[in-house]
PDB file as gemmi writes it, atoms N, CA and C in Angstrom:
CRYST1    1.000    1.000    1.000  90.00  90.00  90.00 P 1                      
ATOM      1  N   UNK A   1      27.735 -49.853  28.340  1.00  0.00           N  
ATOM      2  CA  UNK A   1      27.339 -50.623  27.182  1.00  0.00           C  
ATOM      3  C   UNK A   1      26.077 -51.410  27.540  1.00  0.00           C  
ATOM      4  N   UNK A   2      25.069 -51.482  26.926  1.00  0.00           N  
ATOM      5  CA  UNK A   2      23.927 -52.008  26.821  1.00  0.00           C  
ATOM      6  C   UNK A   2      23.395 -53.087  25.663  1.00  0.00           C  
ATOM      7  N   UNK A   3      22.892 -54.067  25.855  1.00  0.00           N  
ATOM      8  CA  UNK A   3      22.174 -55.189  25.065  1.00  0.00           C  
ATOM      9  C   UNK A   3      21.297 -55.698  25.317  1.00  0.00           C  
ATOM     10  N   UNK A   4      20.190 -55.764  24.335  1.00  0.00           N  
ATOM     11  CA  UNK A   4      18.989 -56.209  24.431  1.00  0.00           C  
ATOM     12  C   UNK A   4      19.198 -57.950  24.511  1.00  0.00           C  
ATOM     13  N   UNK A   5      18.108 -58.321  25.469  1.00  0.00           N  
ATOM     14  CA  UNK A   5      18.274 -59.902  25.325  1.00  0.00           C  
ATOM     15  C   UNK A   5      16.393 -59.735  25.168  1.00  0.00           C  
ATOM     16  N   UNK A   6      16.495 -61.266  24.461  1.00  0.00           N  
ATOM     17  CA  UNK A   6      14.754 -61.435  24.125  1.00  0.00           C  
ATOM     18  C   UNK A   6      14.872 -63.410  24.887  1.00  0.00           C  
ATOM     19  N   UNK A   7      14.062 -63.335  25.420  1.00  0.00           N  
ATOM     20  CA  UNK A   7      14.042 -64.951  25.484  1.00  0.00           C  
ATOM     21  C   UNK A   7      12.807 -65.618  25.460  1.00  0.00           C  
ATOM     22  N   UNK A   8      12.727 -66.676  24.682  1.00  0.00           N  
ATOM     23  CA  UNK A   8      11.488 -67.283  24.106  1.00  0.00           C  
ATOM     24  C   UNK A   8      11.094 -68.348  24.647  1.00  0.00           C  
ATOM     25  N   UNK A   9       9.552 -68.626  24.866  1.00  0.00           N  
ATOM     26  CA  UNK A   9       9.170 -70.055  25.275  1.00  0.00           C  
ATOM     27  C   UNK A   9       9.531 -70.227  26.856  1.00  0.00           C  
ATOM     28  N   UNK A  10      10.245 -71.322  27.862  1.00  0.00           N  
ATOM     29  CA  UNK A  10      10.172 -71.525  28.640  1.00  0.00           C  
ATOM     30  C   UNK A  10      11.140 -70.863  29.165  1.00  0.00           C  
ATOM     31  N   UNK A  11      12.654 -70.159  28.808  1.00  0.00           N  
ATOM     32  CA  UNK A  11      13.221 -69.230  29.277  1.00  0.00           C  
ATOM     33  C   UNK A  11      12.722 -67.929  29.654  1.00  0.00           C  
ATOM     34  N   UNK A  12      11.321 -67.621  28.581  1.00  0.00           N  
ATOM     35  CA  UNK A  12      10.519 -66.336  29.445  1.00  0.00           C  
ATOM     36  C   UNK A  12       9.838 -66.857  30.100  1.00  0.00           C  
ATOM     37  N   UNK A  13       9.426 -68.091  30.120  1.00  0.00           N  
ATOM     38  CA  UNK A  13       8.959 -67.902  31.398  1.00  0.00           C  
ATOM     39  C   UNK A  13       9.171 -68.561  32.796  1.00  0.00           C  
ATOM     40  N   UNK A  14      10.463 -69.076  32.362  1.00  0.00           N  
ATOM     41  CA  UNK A  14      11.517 -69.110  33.932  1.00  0.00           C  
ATOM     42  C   UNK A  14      12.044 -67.906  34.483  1.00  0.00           C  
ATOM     43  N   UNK A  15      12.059 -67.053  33.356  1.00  0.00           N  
ATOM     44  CA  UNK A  15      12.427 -65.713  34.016  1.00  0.00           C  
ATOM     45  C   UNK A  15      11.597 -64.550  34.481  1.00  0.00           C  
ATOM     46  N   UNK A  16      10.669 -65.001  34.285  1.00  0.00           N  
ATOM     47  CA  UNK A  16       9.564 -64.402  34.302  1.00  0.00           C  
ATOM     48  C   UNK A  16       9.107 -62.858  33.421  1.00  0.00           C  
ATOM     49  N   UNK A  17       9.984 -62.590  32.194  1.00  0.00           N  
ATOM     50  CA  UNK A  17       9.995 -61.552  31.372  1.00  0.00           C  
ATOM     51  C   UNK A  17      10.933 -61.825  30.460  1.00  0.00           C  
ATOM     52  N   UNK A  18      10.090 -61.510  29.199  1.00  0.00           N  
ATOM     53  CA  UNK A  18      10.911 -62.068  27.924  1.00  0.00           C  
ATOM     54  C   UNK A  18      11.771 -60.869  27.424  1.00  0.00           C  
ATOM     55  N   UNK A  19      11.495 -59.763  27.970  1.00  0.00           N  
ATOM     56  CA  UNK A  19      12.614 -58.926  26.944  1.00  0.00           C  
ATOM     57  C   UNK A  19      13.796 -58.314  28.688  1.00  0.00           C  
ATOM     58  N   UNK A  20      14.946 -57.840  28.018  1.00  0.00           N  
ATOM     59  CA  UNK A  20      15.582 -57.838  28.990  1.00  0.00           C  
ATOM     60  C   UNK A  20      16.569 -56.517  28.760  1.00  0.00           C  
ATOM     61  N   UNK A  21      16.976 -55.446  29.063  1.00  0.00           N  
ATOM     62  CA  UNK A  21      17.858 -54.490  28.257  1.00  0.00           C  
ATOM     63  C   UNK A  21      19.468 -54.963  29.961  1.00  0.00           C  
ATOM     64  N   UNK A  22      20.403 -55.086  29.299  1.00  0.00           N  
ATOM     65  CA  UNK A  22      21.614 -55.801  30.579  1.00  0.00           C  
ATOM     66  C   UNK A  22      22.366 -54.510  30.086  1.00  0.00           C  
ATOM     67  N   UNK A  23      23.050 -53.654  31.455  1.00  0.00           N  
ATOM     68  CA  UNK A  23      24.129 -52.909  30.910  1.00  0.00           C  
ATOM     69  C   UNK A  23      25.366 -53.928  31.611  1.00  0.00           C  
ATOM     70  N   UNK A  24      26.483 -53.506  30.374  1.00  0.00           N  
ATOM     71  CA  UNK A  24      27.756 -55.227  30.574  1.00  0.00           C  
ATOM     72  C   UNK A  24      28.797 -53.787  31.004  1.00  0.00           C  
ATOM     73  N   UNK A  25      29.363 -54.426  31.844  1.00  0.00           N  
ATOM     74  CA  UNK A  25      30.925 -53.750  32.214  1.00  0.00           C  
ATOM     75  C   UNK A  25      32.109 -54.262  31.153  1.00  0.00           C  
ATOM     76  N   UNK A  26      32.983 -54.248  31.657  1.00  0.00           N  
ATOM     77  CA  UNK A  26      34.470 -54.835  30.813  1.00  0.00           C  
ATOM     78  C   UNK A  26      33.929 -55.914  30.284  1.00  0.00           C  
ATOM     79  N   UNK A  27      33.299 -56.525  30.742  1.00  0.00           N  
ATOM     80  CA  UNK A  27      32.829 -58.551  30.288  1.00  0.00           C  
ATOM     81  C   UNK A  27      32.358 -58.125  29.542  1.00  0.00           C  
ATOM     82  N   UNK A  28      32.669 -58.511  28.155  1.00  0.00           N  
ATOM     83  CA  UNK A  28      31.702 -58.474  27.057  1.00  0.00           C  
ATOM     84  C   UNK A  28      31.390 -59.958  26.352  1.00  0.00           C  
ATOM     85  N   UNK A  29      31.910 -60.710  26.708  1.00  0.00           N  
ATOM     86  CA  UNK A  29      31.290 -62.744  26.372  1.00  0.00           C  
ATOM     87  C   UNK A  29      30.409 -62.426  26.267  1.00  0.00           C  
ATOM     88  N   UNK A  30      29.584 -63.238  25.267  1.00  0.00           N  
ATOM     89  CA  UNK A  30      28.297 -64.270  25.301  1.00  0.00           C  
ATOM     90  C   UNK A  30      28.521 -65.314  26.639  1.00  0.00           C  
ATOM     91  N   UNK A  31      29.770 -65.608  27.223  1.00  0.00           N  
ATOM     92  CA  UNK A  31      29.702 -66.744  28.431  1.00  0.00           C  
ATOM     93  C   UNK A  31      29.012 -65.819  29.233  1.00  0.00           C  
ATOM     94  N   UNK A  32      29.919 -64.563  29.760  1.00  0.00           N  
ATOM     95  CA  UNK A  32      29.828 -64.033  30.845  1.00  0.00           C  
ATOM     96  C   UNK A  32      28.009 -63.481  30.792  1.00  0.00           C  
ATOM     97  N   UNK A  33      27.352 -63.287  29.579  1.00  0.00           N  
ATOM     98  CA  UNK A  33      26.641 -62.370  29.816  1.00  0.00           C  
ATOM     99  C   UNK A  33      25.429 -63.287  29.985  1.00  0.00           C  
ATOM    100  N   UNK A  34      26.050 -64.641  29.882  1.00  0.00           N  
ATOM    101  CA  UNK A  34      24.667 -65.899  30.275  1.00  0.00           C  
ATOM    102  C   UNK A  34      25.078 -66.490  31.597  1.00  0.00           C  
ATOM    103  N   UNK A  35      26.067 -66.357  32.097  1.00  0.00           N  
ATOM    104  CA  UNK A  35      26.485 -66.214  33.834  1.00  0.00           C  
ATOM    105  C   UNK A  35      25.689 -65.429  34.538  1.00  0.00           C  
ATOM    106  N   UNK A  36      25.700 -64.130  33.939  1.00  0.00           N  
ATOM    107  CA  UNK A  36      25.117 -63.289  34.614  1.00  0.00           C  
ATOM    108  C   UNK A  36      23.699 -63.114  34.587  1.00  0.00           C  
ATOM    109  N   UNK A  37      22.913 -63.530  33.236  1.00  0.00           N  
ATOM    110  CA  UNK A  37      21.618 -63.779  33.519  1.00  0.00           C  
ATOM    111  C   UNK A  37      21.067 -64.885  33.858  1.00  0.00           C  
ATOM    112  N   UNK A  38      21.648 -66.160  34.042  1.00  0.00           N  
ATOM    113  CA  UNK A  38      21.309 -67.210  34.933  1.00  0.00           C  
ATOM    114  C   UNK A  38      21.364 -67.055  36.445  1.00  0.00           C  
ATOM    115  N   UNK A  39      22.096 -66.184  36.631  1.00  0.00           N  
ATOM    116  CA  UNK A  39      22.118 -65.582  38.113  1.00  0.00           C  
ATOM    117  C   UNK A  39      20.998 -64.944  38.767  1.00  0.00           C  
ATOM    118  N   UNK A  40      20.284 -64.557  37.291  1.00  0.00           N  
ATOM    119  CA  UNK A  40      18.750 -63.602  38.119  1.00  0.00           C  
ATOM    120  C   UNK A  40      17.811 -64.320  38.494  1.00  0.00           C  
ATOM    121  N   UNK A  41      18.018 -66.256  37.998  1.00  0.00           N  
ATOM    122  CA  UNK A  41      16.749 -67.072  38.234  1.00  0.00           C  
ATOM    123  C   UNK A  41      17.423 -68.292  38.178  1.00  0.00           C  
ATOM    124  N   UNK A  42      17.100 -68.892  39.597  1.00  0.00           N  
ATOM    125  CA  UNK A  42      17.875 -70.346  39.522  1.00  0.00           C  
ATOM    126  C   UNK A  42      16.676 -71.128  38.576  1.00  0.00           C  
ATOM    127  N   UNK A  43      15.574 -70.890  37.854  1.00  0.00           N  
ATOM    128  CA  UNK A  43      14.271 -71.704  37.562  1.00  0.00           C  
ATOM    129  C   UNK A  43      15.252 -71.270  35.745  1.00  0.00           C  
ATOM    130  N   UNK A  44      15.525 -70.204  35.539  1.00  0.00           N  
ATOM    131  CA  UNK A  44      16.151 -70.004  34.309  1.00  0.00           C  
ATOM    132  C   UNK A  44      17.438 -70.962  34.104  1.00  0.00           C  
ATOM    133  N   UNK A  45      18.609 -70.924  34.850  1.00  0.00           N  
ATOM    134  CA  UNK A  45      19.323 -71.680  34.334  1.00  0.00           C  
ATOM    135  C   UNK A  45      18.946 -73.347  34.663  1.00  0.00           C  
ATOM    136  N   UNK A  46      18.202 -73.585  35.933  1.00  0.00           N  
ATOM    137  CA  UNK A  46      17.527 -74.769  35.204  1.00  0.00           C  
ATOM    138  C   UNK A  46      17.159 -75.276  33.922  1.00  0.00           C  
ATOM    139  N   UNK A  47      16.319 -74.741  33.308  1.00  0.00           N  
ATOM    140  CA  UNK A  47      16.403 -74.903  31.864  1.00  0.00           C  
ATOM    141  C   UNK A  47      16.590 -74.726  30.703  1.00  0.00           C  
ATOM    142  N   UNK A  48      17.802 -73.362  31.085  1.00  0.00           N  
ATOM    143  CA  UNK A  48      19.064 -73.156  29.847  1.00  0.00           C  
ATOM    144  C   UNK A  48      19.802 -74.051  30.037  1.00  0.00           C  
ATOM    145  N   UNK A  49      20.758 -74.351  31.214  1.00  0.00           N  
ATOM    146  CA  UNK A  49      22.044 -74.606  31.492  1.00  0.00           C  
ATOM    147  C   UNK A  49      22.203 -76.662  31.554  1.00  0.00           C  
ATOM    148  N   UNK A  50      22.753 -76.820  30.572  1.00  0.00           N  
ATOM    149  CA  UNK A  50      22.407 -78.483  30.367  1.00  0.00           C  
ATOM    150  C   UNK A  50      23.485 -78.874  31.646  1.00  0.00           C  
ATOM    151  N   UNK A  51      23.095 -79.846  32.908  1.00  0.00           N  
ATOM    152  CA  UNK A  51      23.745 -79.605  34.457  1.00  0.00           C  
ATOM    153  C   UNK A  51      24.595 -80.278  34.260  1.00  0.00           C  
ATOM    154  N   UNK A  52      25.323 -81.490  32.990  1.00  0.00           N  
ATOM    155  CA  UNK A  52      26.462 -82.414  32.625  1.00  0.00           C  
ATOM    156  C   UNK A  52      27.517 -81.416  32.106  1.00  0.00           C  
ATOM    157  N   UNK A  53      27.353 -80.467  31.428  1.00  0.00           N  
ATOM    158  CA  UNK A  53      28.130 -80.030  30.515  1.00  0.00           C  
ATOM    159  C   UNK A  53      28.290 -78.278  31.143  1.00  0.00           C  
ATOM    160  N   UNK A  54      27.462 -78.062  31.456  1.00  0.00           N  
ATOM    161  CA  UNK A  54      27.163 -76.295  32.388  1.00  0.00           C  
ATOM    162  C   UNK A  54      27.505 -75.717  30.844  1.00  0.00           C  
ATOM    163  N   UNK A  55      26.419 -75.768  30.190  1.00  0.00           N  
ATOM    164  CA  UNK A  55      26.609 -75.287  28.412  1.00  0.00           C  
ATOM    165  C   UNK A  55      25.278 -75.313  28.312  1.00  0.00           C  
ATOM    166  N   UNK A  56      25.079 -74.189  27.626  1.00  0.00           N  
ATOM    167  CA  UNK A  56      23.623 -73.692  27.327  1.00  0.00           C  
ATOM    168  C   UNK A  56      22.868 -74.114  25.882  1.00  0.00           C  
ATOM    169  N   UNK A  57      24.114 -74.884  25.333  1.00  0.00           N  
ATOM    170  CA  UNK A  57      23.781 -75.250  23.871  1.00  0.00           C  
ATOM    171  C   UNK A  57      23.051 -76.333  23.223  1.00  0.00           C  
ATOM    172  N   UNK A  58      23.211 -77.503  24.324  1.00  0.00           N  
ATOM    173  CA  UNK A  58      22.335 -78.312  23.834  1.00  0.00           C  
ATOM    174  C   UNK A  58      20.611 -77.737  24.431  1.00  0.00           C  
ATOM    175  N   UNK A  59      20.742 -76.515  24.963  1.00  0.00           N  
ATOM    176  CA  UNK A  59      19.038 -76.559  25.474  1.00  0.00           C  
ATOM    177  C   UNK A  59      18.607 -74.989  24.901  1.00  0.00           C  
ATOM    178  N   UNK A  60      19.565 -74.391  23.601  1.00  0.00           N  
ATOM    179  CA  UNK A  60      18.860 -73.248  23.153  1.00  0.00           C  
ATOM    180  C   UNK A  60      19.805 -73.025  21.894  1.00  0.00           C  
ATOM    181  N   UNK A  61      18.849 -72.152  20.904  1.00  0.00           N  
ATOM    182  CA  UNK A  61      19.479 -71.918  20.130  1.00  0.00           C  
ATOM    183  C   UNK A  61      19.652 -70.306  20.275  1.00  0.00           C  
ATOM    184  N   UNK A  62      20.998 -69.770  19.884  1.00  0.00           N  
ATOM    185  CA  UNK A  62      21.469 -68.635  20.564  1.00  0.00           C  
ATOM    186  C   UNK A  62      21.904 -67.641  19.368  1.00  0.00           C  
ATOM    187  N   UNK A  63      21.260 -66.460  19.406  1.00  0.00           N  
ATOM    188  CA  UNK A  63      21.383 -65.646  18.059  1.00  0.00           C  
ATOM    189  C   UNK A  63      21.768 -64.476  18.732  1.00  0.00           C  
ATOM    190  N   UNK A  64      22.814 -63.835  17.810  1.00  0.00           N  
ATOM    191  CA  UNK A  64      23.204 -62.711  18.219  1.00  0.00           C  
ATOM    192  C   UNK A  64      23.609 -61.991  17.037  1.00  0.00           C  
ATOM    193  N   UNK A  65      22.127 -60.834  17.009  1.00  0.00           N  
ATOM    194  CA  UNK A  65      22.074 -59.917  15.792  1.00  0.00           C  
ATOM    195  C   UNK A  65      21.348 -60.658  14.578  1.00  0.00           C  
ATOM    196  N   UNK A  66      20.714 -61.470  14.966  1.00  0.00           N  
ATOM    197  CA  UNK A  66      19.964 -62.666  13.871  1.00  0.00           C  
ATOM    198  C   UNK A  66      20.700 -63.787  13.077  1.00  0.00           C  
ATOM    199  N   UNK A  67      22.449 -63.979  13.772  1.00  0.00           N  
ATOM    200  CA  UNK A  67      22.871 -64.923  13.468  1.00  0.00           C  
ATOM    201  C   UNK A  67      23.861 -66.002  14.736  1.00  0.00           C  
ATOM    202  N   UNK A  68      23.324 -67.373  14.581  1.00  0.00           N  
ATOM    203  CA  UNK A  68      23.475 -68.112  15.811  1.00  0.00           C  
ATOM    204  C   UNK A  68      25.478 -68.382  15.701  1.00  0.00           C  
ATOM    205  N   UNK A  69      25.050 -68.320  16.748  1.00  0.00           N  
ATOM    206  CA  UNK A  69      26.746 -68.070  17.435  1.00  0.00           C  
ATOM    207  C   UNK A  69      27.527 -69.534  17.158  1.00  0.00           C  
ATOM    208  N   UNK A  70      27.337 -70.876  16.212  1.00  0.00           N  
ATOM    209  CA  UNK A  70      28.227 -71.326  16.245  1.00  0.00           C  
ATOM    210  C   UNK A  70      28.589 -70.882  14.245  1.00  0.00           C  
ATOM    211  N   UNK A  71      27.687 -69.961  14.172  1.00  0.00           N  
ATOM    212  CA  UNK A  71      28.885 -68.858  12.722  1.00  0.00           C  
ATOM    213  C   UNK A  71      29.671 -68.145  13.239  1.00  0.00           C  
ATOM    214  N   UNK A  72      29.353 -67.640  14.398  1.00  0.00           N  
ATOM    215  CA  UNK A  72      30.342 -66.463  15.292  1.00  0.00           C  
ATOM    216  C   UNK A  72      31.891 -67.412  16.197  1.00  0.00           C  
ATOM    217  N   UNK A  73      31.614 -66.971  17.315  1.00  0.00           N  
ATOM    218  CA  UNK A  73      32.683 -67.467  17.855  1.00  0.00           C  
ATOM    219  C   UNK A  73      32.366 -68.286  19.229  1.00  0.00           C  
ATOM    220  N   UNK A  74      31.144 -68.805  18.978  1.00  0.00           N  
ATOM    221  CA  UNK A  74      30.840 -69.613  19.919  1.00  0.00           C  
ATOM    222  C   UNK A  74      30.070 -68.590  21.285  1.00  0.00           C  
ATOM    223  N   UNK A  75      30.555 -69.535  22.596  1.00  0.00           N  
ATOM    224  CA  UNK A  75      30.042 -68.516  23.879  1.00  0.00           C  
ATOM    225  C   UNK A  75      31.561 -67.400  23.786  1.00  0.00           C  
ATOM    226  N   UNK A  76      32.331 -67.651  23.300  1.00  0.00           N  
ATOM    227  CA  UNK A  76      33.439 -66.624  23.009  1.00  0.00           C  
ATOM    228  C   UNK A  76      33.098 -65.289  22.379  1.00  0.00           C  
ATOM    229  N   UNK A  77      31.737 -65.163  21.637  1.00  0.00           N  
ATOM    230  CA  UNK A  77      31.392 -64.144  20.853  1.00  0.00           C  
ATOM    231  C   UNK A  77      31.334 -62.994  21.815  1.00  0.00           C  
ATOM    232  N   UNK A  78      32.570 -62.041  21.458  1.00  0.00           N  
ATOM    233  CA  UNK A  78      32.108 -60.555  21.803  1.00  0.00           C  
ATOM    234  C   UNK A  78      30.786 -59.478  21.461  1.00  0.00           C  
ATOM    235  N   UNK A  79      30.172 -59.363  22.436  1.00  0.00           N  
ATOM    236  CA  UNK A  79      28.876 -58.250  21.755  1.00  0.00           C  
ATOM    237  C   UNK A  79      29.696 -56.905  21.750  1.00  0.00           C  
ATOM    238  N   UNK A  80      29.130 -56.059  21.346  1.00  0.00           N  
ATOM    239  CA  UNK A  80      28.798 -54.234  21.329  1.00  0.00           C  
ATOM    240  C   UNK A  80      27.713 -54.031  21.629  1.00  0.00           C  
ATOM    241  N   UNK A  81      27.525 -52.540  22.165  1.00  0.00           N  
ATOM    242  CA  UNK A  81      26.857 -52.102  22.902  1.00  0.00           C  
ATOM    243  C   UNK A  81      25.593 -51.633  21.338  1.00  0.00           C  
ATOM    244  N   UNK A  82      24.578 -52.155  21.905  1.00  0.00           N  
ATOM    245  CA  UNK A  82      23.325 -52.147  21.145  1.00  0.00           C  
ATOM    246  C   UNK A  82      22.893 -53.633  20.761  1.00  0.00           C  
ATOM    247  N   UNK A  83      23.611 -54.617  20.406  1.00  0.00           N  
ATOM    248  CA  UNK A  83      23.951 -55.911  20.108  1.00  0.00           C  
ATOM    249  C   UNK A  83      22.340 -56.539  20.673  1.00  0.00           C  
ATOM    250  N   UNK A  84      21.725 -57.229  19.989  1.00  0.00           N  
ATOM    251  CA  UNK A  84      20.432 -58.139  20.081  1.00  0.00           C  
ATOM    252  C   UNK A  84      20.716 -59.672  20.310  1.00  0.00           C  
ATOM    253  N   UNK A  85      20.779 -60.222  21.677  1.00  0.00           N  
ATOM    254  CA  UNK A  85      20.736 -61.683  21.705  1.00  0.00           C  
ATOM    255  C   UNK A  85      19.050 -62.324  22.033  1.00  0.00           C  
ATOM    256  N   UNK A  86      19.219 -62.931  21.320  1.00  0.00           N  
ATOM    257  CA  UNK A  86      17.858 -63.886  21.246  1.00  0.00           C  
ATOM    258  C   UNK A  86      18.461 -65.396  21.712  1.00  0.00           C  
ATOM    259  N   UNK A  87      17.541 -66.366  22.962  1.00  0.00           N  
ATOM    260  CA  UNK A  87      17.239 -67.381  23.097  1.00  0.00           C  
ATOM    261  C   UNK A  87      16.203 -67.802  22.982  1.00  0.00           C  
ATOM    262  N   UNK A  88      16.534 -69.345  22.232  1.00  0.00           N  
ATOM    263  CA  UNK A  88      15.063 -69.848  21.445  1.00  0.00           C  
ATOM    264  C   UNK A  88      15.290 -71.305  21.873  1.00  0.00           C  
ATOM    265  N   UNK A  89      14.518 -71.763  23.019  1.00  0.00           N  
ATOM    266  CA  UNK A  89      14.586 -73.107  23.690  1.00  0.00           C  
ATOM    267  C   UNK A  89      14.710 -74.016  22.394  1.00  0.00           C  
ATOM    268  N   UNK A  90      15.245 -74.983  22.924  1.00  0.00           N  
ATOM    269  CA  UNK A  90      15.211 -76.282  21.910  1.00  0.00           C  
ATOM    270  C   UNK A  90      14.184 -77.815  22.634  1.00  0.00           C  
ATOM    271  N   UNK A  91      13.808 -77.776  21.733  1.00  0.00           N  
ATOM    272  CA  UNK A  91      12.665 -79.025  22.449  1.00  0.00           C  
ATOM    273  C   UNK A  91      13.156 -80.425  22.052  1.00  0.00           C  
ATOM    274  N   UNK A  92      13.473 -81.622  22.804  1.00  0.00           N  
ATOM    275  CA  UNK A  92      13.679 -82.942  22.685  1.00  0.00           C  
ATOM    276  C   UNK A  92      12.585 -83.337  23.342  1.00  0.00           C  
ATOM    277  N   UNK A  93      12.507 -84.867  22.029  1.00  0.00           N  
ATOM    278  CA  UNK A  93      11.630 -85.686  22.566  1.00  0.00           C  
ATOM    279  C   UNK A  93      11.830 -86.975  21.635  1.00  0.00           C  
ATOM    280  N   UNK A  94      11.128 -87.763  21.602  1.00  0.00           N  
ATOM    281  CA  UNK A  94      11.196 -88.724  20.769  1.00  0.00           C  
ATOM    282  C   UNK A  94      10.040 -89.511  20.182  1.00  0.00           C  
TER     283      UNK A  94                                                      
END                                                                             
């Protein structure tokens, strides 16, 4: 099973490449499959992974198939194989 990931802004370029094709074994999460690509770049989950909470949510907004996952089932959302996740940093400031 295969899924495209796209990541935007400072996640491409902590990772150093914005498009990504992941083949997933049995794990099919949205958790597992942002475990596993925070694993390819400690500079990436630096600034996905919020370090209080180890939750990617307050620092991206997370679409899967062009709709963000707290319509779905959260990091609980099962993909299928073809499935499009997009991360789209979130910017704070004041």
């Amino acid at each position: 099973m295969t899924v495209e990931i796209r990541l935007l802004g400072v996640f491409k370029e902590a990772l150093g490449n914005g498009h990504i094709s992941l083949t997933l074994g049995p794990s099919r999460r949205l958790r597992d499959i942002i475990t596993r690509l925070t694993a390819y770049s400690h500079g990436l989950e630096c600034v996905m992974i919020d370090p209080e909470l180890r939750d990617p949510r307050p620092n991206a907004v997370i679409l899967v198939n062009g709709k963000e996952i707290g319509v779905l089932e959260g990091l609980e959302t099962k993909v299928k194989d073809g499935d499009r996740i997009v991360f789209i940093p979130v910017t704070h400031g004041g």
